[in-house]
Structure formats: C-alpha cells, structure tokens
Gaussian input, Z-matrix of N, CA and C with variables (Angstrom, degrees):
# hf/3-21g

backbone

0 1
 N
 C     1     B1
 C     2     B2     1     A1
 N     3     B3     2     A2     1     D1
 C     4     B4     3     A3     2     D2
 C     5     B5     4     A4     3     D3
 N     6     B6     5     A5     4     D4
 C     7     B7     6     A6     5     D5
 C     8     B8     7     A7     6     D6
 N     9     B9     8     A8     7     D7
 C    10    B10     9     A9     8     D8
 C    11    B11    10    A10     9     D9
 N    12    B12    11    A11    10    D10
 C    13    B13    12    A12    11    D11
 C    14    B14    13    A13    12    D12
 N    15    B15    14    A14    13    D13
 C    16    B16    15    A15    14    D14
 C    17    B17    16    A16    15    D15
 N    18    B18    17    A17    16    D16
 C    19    B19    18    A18    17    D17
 C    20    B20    19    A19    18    D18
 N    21    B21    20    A20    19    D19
 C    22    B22    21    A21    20    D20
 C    23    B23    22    A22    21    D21
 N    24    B24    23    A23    22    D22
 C    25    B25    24    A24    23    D23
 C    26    B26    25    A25    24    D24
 N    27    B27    26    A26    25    D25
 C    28    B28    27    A27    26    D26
 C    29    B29    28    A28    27    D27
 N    30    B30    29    A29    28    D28
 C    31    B31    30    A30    29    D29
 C    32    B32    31    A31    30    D30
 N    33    B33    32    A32    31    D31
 C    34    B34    33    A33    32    D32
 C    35    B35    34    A34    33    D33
 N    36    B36    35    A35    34    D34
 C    37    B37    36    A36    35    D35
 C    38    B38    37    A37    36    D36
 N    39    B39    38    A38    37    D37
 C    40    B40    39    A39    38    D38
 C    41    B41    40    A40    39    D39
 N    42    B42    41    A41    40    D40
 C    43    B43    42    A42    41    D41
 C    44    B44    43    A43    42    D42
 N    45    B45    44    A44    43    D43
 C    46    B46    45    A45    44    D44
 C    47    B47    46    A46    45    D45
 N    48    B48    47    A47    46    D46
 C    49    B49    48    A48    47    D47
 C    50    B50    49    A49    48    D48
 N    51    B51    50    A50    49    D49
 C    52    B52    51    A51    50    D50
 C    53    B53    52    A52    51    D51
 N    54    B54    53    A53    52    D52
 C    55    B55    54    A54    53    D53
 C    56    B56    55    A55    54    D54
 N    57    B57    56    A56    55    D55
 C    58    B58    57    A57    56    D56
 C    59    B59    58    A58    57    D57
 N    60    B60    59    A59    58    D58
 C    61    B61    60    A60    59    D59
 C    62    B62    61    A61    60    D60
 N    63    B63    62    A62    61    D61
 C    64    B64    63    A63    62    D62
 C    65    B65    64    A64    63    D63
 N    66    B66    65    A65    64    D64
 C    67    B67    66    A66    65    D65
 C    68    B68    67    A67    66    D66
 N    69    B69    68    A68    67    D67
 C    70    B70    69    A69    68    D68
 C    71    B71    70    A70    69    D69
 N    72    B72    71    A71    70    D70
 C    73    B73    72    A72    71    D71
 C    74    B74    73    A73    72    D72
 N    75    B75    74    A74    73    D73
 C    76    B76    75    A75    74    D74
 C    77    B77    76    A76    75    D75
 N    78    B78    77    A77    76    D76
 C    79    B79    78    A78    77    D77
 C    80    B80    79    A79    78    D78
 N    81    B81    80    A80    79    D79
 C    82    B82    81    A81    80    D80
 C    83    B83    82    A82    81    D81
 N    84    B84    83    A83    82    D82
 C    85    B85    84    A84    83    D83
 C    86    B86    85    A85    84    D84
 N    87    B87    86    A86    85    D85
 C    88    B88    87    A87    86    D86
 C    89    B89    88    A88    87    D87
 N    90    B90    89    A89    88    D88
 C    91    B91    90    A90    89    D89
 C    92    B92    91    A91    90    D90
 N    93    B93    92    A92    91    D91
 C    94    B94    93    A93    92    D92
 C    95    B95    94    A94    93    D93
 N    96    B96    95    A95    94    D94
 C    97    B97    96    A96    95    D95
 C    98    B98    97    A97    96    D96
 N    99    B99    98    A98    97    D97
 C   100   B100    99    A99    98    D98
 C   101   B101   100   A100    99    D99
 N   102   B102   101   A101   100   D100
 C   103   B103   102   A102   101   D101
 C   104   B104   103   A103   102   D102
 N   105   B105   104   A104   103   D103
 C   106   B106   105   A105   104   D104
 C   107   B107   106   A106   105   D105
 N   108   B108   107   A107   106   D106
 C   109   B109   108   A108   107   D107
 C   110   B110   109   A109   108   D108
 N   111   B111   110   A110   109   D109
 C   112   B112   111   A111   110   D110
 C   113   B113   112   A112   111   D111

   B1=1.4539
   B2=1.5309
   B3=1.5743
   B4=1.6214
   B5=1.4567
   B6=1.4931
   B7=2.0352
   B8=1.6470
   B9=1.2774
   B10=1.2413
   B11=1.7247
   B12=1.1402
   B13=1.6847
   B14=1.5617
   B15=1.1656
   B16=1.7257
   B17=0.9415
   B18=1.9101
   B19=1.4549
   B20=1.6013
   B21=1.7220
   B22=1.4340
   B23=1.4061
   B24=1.5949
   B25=2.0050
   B26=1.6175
   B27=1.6494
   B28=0.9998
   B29=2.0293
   B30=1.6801
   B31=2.0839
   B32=2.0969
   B33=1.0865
   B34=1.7824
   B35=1.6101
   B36=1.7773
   B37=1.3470
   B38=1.2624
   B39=0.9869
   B40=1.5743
   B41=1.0787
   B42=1.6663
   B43=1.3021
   B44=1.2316
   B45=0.9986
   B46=1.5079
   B47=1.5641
   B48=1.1137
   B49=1.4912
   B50=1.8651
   B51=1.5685
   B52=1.4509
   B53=1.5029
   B54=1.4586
   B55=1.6293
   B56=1.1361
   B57=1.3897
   B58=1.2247
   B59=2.1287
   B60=1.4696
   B61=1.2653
   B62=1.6005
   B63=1.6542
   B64=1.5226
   B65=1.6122
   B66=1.1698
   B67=2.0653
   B68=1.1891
   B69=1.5078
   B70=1.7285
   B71=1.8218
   B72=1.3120
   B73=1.6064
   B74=1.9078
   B75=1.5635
   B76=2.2004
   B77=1.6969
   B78=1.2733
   B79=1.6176
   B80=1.5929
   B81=1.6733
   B82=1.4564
   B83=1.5389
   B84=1.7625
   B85=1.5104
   B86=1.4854
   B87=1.7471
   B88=1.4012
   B89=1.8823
   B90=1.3850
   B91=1.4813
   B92=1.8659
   B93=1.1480
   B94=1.3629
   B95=1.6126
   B96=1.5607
   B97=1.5032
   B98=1.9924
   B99=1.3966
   B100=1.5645
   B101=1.2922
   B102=1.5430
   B103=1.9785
   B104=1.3316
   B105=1.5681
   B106=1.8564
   B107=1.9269
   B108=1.6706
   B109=1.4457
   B110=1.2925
   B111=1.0147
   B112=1.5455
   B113=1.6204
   A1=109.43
   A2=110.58
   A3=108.63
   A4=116.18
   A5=94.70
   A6=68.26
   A7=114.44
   A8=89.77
   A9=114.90
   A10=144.18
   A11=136.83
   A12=157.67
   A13=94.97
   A14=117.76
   A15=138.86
   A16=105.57
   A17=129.97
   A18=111.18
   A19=113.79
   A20=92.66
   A21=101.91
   A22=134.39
   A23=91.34
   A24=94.50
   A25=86.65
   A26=115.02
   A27=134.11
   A28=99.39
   A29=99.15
   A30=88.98
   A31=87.23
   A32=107.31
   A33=125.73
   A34=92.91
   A35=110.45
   A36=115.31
   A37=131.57
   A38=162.84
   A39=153.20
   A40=99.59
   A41=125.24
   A42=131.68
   A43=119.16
   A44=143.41
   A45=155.54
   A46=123.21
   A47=123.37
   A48=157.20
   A49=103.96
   A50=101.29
   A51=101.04
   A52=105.01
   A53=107.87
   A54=120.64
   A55=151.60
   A56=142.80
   A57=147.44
   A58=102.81
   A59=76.50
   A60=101.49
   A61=132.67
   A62=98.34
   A63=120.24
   A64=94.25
   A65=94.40
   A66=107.62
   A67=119.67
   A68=108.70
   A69=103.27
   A70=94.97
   A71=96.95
   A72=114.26
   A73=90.99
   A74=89.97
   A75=79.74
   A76=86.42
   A77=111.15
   A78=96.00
   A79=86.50
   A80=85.12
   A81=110.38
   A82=95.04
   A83=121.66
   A84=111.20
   A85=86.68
   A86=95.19
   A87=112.41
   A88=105.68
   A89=100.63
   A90=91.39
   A91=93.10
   A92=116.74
   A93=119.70
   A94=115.96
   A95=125.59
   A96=112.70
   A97=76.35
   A98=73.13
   A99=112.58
   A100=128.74
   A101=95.35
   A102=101.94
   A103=106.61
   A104=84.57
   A105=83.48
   A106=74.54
   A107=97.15
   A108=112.48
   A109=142.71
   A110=133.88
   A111=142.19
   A112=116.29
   D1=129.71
   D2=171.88
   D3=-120.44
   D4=116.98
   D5=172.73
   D6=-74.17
   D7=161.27
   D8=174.06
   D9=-93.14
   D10=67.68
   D11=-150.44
   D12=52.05
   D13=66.80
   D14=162.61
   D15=53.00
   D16=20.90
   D17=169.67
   D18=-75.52
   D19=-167.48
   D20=179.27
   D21=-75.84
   D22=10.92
   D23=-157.08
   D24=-108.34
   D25=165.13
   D26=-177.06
   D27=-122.83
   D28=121.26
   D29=179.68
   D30=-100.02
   D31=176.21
   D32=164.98
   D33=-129.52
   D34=70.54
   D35=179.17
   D36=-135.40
   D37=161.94
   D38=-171.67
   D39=-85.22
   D40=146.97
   D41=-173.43
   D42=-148.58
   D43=155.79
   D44=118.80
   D45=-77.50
   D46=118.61
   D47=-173.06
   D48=-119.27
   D49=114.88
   D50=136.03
   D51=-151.75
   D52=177.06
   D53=-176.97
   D54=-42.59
   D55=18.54
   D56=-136.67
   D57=-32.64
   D58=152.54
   D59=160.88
   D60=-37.57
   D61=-24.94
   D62=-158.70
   D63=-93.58
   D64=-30.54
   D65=-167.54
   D66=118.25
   D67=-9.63
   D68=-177.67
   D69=-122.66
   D70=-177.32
   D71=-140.67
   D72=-99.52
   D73=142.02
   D74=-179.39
   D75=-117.85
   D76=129.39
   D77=176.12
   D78=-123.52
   D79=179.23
   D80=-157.35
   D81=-140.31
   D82=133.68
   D83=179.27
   D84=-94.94
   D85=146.13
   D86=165.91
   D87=-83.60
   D88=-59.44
   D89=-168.72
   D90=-122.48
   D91=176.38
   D92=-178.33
   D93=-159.70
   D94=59.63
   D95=-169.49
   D96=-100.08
   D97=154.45
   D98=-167.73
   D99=20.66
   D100=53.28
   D101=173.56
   D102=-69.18
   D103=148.17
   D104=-172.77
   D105=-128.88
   D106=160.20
   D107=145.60
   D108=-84.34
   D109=95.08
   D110=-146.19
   D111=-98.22

C-alpha cells in the first residue's frame, strides 16, 4: 500500500515516488489493474 500526495486514501498500485521540495514524497501510478480504495 502507498499513499498517495499524503491523502487519506490507500491504492494496491505500482508507483513511482520521489521527494518533493516540501519533504514529502509526490508519487505517480505507473500501472493500476484492480486498485481498489481501502
């Protein structure tokens, strides 16, 4: 599970993550078959 730009939702998805400027992480899903919100 990754969160996603520090919201509340949880994906079960492939990702890319790097660091923002801010200090926390901005990811991006690469692929996504059957993300659910958990």
């Amino acid at each position: 599970m990754v969160e996603i730009f520090g919201g509340p939702y949880f994906f079960s998805c492939l990702v890319t993550c790097f660091p923002s400027h801010q200090g926390r992480e901005h990811c991006f899903i690469l692929t996504c078959q059957e993300c659910e919100f958990v």
